[in-house]
C-alpha positions in Angstrom: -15.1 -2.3 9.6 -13.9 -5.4 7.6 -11.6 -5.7 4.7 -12.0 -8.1 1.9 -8.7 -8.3 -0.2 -9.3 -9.9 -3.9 -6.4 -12.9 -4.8 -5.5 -10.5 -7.7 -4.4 -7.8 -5.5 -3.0 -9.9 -2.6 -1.3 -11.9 -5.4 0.5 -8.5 -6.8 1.3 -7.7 -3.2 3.0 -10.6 -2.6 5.3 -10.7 -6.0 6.3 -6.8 -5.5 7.2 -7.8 -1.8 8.9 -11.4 -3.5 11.4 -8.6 -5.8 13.8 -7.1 -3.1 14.0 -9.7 0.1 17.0 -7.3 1.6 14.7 -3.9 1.0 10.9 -2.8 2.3 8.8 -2.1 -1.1 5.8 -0.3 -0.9 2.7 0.5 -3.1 -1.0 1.6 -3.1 -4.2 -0.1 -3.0 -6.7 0.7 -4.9 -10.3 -0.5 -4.2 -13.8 0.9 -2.4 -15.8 1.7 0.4 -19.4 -0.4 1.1 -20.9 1.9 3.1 -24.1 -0.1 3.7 -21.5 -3.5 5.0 -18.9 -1.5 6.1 -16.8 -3.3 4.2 -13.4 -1.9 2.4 -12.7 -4.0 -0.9 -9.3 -3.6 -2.6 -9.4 -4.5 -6.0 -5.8 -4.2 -7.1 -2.4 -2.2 -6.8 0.0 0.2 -8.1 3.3 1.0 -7.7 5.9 3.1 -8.9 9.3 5.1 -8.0 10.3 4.6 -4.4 13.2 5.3 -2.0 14.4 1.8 0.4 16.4 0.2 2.7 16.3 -2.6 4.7 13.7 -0.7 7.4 12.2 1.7 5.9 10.4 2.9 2.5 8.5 5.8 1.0 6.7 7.1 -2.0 7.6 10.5 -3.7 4.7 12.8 -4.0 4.8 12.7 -7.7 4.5 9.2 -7.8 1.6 9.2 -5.8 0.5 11.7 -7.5 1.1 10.2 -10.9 -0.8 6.8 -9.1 -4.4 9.2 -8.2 -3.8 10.0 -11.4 -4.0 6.8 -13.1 -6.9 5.4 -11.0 -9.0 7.7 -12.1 -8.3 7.0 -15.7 -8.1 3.8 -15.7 -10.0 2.4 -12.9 -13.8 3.9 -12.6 -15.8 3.7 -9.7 -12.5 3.0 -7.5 -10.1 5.0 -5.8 -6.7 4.7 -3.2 -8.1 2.9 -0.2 -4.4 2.7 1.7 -1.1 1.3 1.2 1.1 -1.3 1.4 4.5 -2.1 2.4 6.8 -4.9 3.5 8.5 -6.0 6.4 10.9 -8.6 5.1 12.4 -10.6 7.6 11.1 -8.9 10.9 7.4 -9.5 10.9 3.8 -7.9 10.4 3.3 -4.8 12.6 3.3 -1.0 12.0 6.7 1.0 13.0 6.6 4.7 14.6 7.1 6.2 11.6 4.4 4.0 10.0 1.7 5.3 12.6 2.5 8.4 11.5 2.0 7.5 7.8 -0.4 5.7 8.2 -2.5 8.5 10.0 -1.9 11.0 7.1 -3.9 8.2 4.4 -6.3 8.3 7.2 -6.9 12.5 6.6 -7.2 12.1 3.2 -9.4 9.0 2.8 -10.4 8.2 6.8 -11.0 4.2 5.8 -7.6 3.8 4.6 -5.8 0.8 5.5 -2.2 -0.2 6.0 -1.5 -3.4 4.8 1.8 -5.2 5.7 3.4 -8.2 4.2 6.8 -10.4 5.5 7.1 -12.2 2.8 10.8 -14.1 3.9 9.6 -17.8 5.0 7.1 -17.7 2.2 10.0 -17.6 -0.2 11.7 -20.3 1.0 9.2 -22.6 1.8 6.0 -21.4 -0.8 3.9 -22.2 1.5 0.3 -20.5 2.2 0.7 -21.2 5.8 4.1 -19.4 5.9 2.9 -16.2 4.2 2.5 -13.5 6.8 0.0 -10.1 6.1 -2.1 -8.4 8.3 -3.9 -5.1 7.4 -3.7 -2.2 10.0 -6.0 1.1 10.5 -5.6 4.0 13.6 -8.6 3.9 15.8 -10.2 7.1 17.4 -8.5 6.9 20.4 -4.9 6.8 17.9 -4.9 2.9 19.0 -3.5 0.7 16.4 -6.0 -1.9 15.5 -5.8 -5.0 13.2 -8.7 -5.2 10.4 -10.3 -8.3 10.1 -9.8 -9.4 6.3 -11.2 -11.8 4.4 -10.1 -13.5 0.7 -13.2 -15.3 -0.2 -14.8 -18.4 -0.5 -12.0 -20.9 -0.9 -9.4 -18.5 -0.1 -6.8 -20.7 -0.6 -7.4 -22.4 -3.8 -8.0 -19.1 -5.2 -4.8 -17.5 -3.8 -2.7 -20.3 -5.2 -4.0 -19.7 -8.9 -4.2 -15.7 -8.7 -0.2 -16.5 -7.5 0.6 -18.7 -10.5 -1.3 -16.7 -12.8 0.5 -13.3 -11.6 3.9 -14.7 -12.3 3.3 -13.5 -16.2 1.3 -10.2 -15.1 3.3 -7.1 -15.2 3.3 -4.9 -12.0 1.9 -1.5 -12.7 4.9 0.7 -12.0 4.6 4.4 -11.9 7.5 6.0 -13.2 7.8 9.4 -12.1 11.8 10.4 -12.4 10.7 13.9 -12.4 13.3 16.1 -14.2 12.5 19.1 -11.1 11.8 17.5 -7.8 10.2 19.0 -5.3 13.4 18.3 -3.3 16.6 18.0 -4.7 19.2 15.5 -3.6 20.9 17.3 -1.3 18.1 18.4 0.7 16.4 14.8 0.8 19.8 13.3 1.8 20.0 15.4 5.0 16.5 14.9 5.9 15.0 12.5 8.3 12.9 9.4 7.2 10.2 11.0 8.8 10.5 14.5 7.1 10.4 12.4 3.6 7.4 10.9 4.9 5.6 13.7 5.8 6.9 16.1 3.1 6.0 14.0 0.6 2.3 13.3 2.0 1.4 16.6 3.2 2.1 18.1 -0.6 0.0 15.3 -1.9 -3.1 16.0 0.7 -3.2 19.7 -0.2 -2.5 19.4 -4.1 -4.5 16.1 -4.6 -7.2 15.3 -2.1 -9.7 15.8 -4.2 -8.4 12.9 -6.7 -7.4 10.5 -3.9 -10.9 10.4 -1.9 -13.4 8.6 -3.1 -16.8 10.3 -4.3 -19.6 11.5 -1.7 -22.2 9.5 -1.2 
């Protein structure tokens, strides 16, 4: 499998990653399967409440909820491919706990990506050639495997404009703040990064699966 990423969405990547330099951020992409290429597009990305520090990140399951949500209003005939998140500072690769996040995408969509970004010498230099992002998936034997990506024809004149042009696009930001969590402060501030992870994934597989995957061929 192949994945080709569209400026607009690396573009939106890149600025969320370009808001919190000391802090992982993290988001969904949103795109589609071509079976007959086996080829995963992403189209674009959302966003929304999160909970970060300087190694780690995760989504509530309301935001991703809230996220399936709006893709399926707002964005017909695509549906959450994967995720992203960044690695500011310490490089492109995926962590335990990622693995493990990443496999749990993987059950409810099984070509779901992990894409990961360090965007720190891109900031200070703004150069193409500094930008680090690689996109990630499990293999069969629980390997992980880099996914061959592609931009486009004249990738990099078309990154540079989708980059300037972003600068005055809003992120889309789901904005959950629910007034009953599923867990409340205590409980989350005595659990393990992991547990949030998994918690919050494994509520959103058996409540929302059917929204997240994408229609049977």
């Amino acid at each position: 499998m192949r994945v080709r990423i569209y400026p607009l969405a690396l573009g939106k990547i890149i600025k969320h990653a370009l808001t919190d330099l000391e802090n992982e951020v993290a988001g969904l992409l949103i795109g589609k399967y071509l079976k007959k290429n086996d080829v995963l597009e992403i189209w674009d990305t959302i966003t929304g409440d999160q909970k970060s520090t300087p190694g780690f990140v995760y989504l509530n399951e309301e935001t991703i909820a809230a996220a399936a949500e709006w893709v399926l209003r707002n964005r017909p005939g695509l549906y959450i491919v994967g995720w992203y998140h960044s690695h500011p500072g310490f490089n492109v690769f995926l962590s335990g706990i990622d693995v493990e996040t990443q496999k749990r995408y993987q059950m409810m969509f099984p070509k779901a990506v992990a894409l990961v970004v360090d965007p720190i010498k891109y900031a200070k230099t703004s150069k193409l050639s500094d930008l680090k992002f690689s996109v990630f998936r499990i293999n069969r034997k629980g390997q992980v495997v880099r996914v061959a990506t592609s931009i486009g024809i004249q990738r990099q004149k078309l990154l540079e404009s989708t980059l300037k042009g972003v600068e005055t696009m809003e992120l889309k930001y789901i904005n959950t703040s629910p007034v009953n969590p599923s867990y409340s402060e205590q409980e989350l501030d005595i659990m393990t990064d992991d547990e949030k992870v998994f918690k919050s994934l494994g509520s959103v597989i058996k409540k929302f699966k059917g929204k997240l995957l994408p229609p049977k061929e």
